[in-house]
C-alpha positions in Angstrom: 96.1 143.5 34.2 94.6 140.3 34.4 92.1 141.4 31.2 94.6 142.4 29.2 96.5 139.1 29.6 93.5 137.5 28.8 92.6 139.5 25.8 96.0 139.3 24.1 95.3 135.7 24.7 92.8 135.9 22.3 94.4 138.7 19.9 97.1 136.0 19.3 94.6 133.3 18.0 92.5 135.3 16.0 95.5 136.7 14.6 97.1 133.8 13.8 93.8 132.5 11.8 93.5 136.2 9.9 97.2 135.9 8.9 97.0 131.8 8.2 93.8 132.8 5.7 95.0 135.8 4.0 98.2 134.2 3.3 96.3 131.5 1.8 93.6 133.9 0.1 96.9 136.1 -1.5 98.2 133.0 -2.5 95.4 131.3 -4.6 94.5 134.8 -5.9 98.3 135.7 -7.4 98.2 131.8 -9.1 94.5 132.4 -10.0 93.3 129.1 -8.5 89.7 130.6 -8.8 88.5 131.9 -11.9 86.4 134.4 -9.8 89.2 136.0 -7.6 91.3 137.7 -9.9 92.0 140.6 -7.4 95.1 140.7 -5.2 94.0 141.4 -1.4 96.8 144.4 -1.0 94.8 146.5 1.8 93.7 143.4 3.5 97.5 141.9 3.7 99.0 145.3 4.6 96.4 145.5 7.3 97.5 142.0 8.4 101.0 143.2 8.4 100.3 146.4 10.7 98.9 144.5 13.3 101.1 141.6 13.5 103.4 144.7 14.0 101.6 146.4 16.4 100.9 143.0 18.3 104.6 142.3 19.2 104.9 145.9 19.9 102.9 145.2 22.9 100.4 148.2 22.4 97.1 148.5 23.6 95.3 145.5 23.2 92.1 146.5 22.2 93.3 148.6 19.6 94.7 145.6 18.5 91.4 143.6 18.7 89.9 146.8 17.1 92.2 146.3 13.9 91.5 142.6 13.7 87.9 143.5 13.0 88.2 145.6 10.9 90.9 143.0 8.7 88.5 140.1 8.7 85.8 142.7 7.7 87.9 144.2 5.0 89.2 140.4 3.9 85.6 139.0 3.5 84.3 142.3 1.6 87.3 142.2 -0.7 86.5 138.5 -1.4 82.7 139.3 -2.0 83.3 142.3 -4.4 86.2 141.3 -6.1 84.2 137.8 -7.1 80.7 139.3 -7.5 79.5 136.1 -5.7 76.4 136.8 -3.4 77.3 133.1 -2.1 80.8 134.5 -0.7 78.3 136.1 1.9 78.3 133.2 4.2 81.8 134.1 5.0 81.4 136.8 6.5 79.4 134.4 8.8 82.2 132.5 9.4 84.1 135.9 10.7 81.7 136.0 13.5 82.3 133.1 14.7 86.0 133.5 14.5 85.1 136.9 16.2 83.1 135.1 19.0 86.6 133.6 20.2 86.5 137.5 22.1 84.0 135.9 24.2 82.1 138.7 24.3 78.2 139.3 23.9 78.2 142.7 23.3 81.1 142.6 20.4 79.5 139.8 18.9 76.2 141.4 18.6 77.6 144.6 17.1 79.5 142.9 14.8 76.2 140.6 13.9 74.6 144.1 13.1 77.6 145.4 11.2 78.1 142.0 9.5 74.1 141.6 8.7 73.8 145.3 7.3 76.7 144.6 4.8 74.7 141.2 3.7 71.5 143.3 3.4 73.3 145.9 1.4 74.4 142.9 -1.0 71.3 142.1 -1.5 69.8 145.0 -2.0 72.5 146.0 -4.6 72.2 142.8 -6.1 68.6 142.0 -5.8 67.6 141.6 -9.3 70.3 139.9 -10.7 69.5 137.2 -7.8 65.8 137.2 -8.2 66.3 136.6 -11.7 68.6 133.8 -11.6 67.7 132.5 -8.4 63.9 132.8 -8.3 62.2 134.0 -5.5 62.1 130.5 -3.3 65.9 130.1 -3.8 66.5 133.5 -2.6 63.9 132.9 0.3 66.1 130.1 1.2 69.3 131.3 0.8 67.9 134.8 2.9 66.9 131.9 5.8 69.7 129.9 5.3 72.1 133.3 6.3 69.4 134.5 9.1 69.6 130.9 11.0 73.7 131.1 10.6 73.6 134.6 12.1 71.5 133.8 15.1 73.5 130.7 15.9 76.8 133.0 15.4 74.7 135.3 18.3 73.3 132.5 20.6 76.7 131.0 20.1 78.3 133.9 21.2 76.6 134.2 24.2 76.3 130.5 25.5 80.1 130.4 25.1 81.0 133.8 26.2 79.9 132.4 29.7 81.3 129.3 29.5 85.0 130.6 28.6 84.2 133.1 31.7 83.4 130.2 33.6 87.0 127.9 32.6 88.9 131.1 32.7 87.8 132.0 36.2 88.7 128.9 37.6 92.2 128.6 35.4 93.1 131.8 36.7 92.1 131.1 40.4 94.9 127.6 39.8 96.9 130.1 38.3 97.3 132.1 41.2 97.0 128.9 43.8 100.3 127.7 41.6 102.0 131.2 42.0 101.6 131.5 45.1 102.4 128.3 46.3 105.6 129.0 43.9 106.1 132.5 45.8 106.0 131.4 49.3 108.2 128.0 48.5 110.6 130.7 47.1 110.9 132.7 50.0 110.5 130.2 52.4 114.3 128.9 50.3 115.3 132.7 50.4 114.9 133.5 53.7 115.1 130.1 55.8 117.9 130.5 58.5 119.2 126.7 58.0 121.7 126.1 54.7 119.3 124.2 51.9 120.9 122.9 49.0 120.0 121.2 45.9 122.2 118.6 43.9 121.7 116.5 40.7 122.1 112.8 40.4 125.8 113.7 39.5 126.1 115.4 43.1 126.7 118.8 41.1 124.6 122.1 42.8 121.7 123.2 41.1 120.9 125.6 43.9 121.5 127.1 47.1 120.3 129.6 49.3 122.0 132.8 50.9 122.1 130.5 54.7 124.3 128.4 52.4 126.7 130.7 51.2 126.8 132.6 55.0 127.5 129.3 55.8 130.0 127.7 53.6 131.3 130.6 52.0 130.4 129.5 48.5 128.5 131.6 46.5 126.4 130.4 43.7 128.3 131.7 40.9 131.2 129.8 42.0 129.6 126.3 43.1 126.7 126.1 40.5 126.6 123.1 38.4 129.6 121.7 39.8 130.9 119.4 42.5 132.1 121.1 45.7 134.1 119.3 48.7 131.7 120.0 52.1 133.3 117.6 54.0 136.4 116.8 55.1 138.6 113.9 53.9 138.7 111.9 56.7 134.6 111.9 56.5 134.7 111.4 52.2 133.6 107.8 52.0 131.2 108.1 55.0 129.7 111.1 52.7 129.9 109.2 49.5 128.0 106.2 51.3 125.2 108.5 52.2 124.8 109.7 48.4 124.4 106.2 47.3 121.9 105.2 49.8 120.0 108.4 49.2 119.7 108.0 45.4 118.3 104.7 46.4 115.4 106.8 48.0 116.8 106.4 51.6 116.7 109.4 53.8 118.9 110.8 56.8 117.1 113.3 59.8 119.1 115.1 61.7 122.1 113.5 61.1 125.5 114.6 63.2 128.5 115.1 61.3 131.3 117.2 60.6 131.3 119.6 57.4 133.8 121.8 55.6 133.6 125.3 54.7 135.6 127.1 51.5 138.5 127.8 53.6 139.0 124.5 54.9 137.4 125.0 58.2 135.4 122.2 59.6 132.5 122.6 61.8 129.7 120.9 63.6 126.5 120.7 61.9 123.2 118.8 61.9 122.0 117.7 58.6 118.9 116.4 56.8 119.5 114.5 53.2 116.6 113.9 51.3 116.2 112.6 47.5 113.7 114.3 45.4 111.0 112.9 43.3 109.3 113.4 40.6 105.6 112.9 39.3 106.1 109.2 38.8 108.1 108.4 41.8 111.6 108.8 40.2 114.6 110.4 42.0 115.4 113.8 40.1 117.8 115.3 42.9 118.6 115.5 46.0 118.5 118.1 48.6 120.7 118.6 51.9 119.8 121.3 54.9 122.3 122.1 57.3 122.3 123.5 60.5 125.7 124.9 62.5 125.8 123.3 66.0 128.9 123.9 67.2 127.6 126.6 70.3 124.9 123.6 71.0 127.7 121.3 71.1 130.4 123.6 73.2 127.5 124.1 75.5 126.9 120.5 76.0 130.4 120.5 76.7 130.1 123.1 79.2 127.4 121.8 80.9 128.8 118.2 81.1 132.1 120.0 82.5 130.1 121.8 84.7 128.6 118.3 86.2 131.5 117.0 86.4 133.2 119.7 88.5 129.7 119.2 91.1 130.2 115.9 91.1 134.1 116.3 91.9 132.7 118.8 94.1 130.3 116.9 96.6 132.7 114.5 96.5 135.6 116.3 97.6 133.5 118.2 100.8 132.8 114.8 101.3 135.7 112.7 101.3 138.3 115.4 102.5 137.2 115.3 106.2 137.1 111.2 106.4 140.4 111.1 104.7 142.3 114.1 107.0 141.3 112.2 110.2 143.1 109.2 109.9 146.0 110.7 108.2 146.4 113.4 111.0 146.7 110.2 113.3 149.2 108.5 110.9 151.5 111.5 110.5 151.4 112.0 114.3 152.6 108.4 115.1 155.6 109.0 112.1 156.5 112.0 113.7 157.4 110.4 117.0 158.5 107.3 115.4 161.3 109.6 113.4 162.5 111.0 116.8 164.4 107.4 117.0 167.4 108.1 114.8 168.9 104.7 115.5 165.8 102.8 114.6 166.4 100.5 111.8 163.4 101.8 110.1 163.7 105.4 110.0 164.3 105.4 106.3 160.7 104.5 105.5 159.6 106.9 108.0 160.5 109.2 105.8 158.6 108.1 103.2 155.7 107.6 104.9 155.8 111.3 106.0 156.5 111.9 102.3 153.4 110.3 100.9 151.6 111.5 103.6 152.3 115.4 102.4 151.2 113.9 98.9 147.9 113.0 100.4 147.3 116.5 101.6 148.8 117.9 98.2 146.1 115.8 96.3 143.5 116.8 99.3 144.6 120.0 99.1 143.9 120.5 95.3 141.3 118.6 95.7 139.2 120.5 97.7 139.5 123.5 95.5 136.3 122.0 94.0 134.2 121.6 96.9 131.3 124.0 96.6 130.6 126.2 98.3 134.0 128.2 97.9 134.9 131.3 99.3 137.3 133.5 98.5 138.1 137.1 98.9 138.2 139.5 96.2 140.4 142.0 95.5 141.7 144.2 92.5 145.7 143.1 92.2 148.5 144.2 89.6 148.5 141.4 87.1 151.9 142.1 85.9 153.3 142.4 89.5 151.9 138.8 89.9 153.4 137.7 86.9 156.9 139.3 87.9 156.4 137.4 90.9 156.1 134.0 89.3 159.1 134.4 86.8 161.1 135.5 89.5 160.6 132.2 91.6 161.1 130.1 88.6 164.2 131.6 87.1 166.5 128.9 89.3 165.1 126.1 87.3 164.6 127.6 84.1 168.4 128.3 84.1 169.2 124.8 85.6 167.2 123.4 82.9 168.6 125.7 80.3 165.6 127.1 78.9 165.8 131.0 77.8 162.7 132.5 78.7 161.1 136.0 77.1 158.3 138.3 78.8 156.4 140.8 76.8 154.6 142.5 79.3 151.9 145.2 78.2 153.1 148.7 78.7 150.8 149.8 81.9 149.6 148.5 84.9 146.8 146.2 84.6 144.3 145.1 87.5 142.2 142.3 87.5 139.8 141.3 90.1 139.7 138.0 92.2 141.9 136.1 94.4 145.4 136.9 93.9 146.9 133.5 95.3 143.9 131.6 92.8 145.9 133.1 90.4 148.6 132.6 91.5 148.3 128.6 91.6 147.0 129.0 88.2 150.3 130.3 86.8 152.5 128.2 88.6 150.4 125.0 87.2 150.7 126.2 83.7 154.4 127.2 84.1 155.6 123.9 85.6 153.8 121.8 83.1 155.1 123.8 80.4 158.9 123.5 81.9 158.1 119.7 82.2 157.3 119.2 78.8 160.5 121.4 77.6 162.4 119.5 79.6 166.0 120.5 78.7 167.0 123.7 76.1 164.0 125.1 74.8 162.3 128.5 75.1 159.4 129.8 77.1 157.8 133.0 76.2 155.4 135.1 78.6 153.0 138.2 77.1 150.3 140.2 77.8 148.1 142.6 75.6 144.9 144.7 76.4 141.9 143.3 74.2 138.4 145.1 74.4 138.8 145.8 78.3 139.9 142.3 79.0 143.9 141.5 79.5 145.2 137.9 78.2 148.2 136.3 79.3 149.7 133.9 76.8 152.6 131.0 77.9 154.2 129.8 74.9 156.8 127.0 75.1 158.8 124.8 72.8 158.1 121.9 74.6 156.9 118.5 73.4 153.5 119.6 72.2 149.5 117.5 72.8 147.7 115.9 70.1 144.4 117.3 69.9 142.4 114.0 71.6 144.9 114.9 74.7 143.9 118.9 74.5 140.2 117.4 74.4 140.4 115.3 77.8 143.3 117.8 79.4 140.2 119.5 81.8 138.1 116.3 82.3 139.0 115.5 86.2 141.9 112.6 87.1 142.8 112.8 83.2 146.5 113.0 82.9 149.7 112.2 80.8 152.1 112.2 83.5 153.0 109.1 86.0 153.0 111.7 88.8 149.8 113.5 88.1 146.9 113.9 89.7 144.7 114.7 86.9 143.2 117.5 88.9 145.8 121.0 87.9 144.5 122.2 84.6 140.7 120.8 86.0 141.4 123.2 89.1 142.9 125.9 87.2 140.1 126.2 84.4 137.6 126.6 87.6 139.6 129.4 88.9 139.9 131.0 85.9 135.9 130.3 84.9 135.0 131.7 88.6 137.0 135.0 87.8 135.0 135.6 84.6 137.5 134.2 82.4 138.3 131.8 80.1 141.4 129.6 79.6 142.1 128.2 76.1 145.1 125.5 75.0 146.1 124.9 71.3 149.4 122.9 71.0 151.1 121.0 67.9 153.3 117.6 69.2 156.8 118.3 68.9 156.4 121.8 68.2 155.1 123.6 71.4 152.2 124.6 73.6 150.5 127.9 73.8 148.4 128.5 76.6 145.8 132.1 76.4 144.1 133.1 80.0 141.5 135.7 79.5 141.0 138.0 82.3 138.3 141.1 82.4 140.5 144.3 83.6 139.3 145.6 86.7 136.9 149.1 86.6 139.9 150.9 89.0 143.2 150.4 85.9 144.7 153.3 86.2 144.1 154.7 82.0 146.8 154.9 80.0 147.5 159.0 79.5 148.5 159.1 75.9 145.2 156.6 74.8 142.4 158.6 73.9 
């Protein structure tokens, strides 16, 4: 393969010399610049033709060689005869060394024999009329004179046959360096698992990989060569800061940010923005690779929740015992203290027994976190819990005139765990959802069977979160409420995370909450008859 490259190389030169001189030769012939060349070269030009034909036909190469030749030969003899100029000889010198291009020893030394036979034959057809008008020394000369072009044509041949070899070698060998450095840069862009992208000085795409379009959602057809948002407003001028510092030849690893998909998405991502240069040190464009963090960053989450809740822990089995002793004292000295109804003081009494059962409220939630925890576990009717729950509540939800809806799932669904764990954890959500509803709203209740997990969903019309409060609602003590403990939805995540589930909050202010507990259904749920 690599031959044939090379010897169409060649084919195209000597071609383009054979055409460039026949042109020129059919030219001065049809305005009879030389007296001596009154003969048009037809079969030379039509040969000419036929190859040039044959060339950008892309046969075989060597039958092309083979024809170019055979043209030069048939140009130079045409030129020779049709003059009846023995001098015109020395051009068929000059065709060897155009043939000698070939680089080939063994080409050029046939065509040195072919070439010196037909300059023999001259002479020998023409012998006397040189001798005669020559003399013999001229003729000796001009036979030396030819001999001494024809070796140099040979040695000529040779010297530079191996030579070409030699630079042809070694271009081919930085040929291949050059592809394959081009190959493995390619698929390195093709198959790299991080988004790379490639922008102009006008911050329009030039190129993009498929991690980019998985990533984004843009495809190439639709985002090349023009400008696409990947960030959202709130982060534009922050962006459009970066570009300016990077087109002066600043560069950004491992940047933290936020970025935008197609649909308007955001997500977390890690990015490194580079400018590109040039030979001479200019900035051409500029590239950007992306990396999606958000699991890294919702595990960092996790894990700091997860310190927190040891810390709140060790804490808690701590603190609780310390705190217990002296308030078990204090509320035995209230107690006797309150038998004297006609004490002046028996008012606060009372509410020092009442913020003393606030203490043990607070204790009590609070040693929920203490570690370690037992608890007994049990498969339970999630729906008979449930039923439970609305059923204690329905006093206030009428006194607070709030309509409430449950849409229960069809069957019986058991779950796994500690039944009065639960239990807390729906009466949490439920009163927080009642106190943010306040008066004449709605509170809805459903479950639905998802991929062998049930989810419960509480949905009210209350007064909503923004998102910075659904962000902190699980961090411990965090609360909205000049009553709270900060500790419920803390507590009731854990319960919900030590039951193999997961508890998820998305609220809009002044439109509502929705809260979604996701529970894995216990192996023993009776199966539903009429599912297959």
């Amino acid at each position: 393969m690599q031959h044939n490259t090379h010897l169409r190389k060649r084919n195209k030169v000597v071609l383009s010399i054979i055409t460039a001189n026949i042109l020129l030769y059919a030219i001065l012939s049809a305005i009879s610049f030389f007296d001596s060349i009154y003969t048009f070269p037809y079969i030379p030009l039509l040969l000419c033709i036929v190859t040039i034909f044959l060339y950008r036909s892309h046969v075989n190469e060597k039958l092309v060689c083979a024809l170019l030749i055979i043209t030069i030969n048939l140009t130079l003899i045409h030129m020779i005869t049709s003059s009846m100029n023995i001098y015109f000889a020395i051009f068929l010198i000059f065709g060897m060394f155009v043939i000698s291009i070939y680089q080939s020893a063994y080409l050029n030394t046939i065509v040195m024999i072919v070439f010196g036979a037909e300059i023999l034959g001259f002479f020998y057809l023409w012998y006397p009329e040189l001798l005669e008008a020559m003399g013999k020394t001229n003729l000796a000369l001009l036979i030396i004179i030819l001999s001494f072009l024809c070796a140099i044509s040979l040695i000529q041949g040779f010297y530079f046959s191996a030579s070409y070899r030699h630079i042809e070698t070694k271009s081919d060998e930085v040929e291949m360096a050059f592809l394959s450095r081009e190959g493995y840069l390619k698929l390195f862009f093709e198959n790299a698992k991080d988004s790379i992208a490639v922008f102009d000085l006008s911050n329009r795409v030039i190129a993009v990989n498929p991690a980019f379009e998985k990533l984004y959602g843009w495809k190439i057809e639709e985002c090349y060569g023009k400008k696409i948002p990947l960030v959202p407003p709130e982060h534009f001028e922050k962006s459009t800061d970066r570009i300016k510092r990077m087109l002066e030849g600043e560069s950004f690893d491992l940047l933290e940010t936020t970025d935008m998909k197609k649909d308007g998405t955001t997500f977390e991502a890690e990015v490194t923005l580079s400018p590109l240069f040039n030979a001479h040190g200019e900035i051409i464009a500029t590239s950007v690779i992306t990396r999606d963090i958000s699991y890294r960053k919702e595990a960092e989450q996790l894990l700091l929740q997860s310190e927190k809740l040891n810390l709140a822990g060790e804490i808690a089995a701590g603190v609780a015992h310390e705190i217990r002793n002296p308030l078990t004292v204090i509320s035995g000295f209230t107690q006797m203290m309150k038998q004297d109804k006609d004490s002046p003081y028996a008012y606060y009494y009372q509410l020092i027994d009442d913020e003393i059962e606030r203490i043990n409220l607070i204790i009590s939630e609070f040693l929920v976190l203490s570690k370690p925890h037992t608890k007994e576990t049990q498969a339970f009717d999630l729906h008979h819990v449930l039923e439970q729950i609305i059923l204690l509540f329905t006093p206030q939800l009428k006194n607070n005139l709030i309509s409430h809806k449950k849409t229960l799932h069809a069957h019986a669904i058991n779950v796994d765990g500690d039944e009065n764990q639960i239990k807390q954890v729906f009466i949490n959500i439920l009163k927080n959802s009642i106190e943010a509803i306040g008066s004449k709203g709605t509170l809805e209740i459903a479950t639905k069977n998802v991929n062998s997990h049930i989810i419960v969903t509480f949905t009210d019309s209350g007064i909503g979160m923004s998102q910075s409060v659904i962000d902190h609602i699980f961090v411990p003590f965090y609360t909205t409420k000049e009553q709270g403990t900060g500790l419920g939805m803390m507590i009731s995540q854990k319960i919900i995370q030590e039951h193999n589930g997961d508890i998820k909050i998305t609220s809009e202010p002044n439109i509502g909450t929705t809260v979604s507990i996701k529970l894995p259904i216990a192996s023993d749920t009776p199966k539903n008859p009429f599912e297959l």
